[in-house]
N, C-alpha and C positions, 0 to 999 in steps of 0.2 A: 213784859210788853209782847204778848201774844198776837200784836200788829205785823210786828217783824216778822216772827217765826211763819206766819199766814200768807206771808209773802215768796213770789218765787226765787227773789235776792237773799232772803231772809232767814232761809233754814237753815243756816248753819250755826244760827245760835243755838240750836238744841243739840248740838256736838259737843259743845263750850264744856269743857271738865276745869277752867280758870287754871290750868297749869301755867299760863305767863309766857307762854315763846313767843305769841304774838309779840307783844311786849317789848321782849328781850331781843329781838331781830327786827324791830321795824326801824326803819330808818328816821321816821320824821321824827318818832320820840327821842332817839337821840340828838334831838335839834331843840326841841318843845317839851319842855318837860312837863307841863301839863297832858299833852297827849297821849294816853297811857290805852290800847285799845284792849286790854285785859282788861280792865278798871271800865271801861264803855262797855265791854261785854256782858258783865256783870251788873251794870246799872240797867242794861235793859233785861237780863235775866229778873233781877226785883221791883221791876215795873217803873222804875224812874223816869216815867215818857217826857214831863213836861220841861225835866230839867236838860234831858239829852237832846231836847228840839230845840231848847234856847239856850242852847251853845256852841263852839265854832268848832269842837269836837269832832265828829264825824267829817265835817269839810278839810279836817285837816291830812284824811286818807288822803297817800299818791295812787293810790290803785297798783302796787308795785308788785302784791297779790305774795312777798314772802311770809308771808303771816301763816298763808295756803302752804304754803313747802316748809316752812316750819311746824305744822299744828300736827300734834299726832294723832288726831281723831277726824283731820279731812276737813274740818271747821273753815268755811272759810268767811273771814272776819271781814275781807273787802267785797266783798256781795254786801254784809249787812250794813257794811258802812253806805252802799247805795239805797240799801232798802231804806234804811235810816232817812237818807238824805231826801227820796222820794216821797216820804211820808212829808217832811219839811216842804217842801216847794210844791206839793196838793195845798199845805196848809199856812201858806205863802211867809214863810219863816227859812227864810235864806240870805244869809251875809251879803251885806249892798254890793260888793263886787262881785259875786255871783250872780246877781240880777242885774247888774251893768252889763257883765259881757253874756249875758241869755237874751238883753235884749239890743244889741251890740247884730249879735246872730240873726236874730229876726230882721234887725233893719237892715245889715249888710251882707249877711249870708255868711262871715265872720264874726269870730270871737274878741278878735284883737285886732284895730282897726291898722292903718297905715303912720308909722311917725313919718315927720319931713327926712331922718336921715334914711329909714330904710326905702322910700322911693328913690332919692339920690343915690345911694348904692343899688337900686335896680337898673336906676339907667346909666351907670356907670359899667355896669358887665353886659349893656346892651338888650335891658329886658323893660317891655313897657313899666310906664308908671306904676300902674295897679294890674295885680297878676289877678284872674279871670275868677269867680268864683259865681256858680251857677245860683243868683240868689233866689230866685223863683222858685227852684227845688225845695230849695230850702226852707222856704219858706212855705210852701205846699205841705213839704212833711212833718214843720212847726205846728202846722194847724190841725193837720188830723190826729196829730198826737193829743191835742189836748195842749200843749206846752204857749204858746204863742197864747193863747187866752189866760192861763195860769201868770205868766211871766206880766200880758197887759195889765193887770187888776193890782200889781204887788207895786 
């Protein structure tokens, strides 16, 4: 997947020697056993594009970035899990709760909107309803990104 590598998130898969630390230290795999980000490495080292954009794979990065402090060749595996992920939401192939709260973002300037308890506990330590979020900005820099039209069409 020569996509990735062409990417500025992306070059560290030409570091990739598949020794496995990512792997062996990443926390979500120890959760997910499916999630194996060696195994993701390698798929997209053999050109595996179509199967690694339609799957929940790469969304499964926390971005925790030990992958980076474990790799001994500097590889780092959470860039390409964005590069990855970038390539997916140009090509509007993104898990439905990831397009709920992208577009969550655009209509409220948040990701995660307000439950009824956490307004009750705002105004129980004395702080308005809804705490301020510049949604206009937000929404300004949705748009020149590109993102806000990507997100509308999905």
């Amino acid at each position: 997947m020569h996509e990735v590598a062409n990417t500025p998130r992306g070059r560290g898969i030409l570091a990739c020697i598949q020794c496995g630390r990512c792997s062996g230290s990443c926390p979500v795999a120890r959760l997910i056993s499916e999630h194996n980000p060696r195994r993701l490495m390698e798929m997209i080292i053999l050109g595996s594009r179509d199967e690694i954009l339609h799957t929940q794979l790469p969304w499964y990065c926390l971005s925790c970035f030990t992958c980076l402090d474990r790799c001994p060749q500097g590889g780092d595996v959470a860039e390409v899990m964005f590069a990855i992920r970038n390539i997916a939401v140009r090509e509007k192939n993104m898990p439905d709760g990831f397009a709920a709260q992208a577009k969550n973002l655009i209509e409220t300037g948040r990701v995660v909107t307000s439950t009824a308890s956490m307004v009750r506990k705002r105004e129980e330590i004395g702080l308005s309803k809804e705490h301020s979020t510049a949604t206009e900005d937000v929404q300004k820099i949705l748009k020149k990104t590109g993102f806000s039209k990507i997100i509308a069409s999905k």
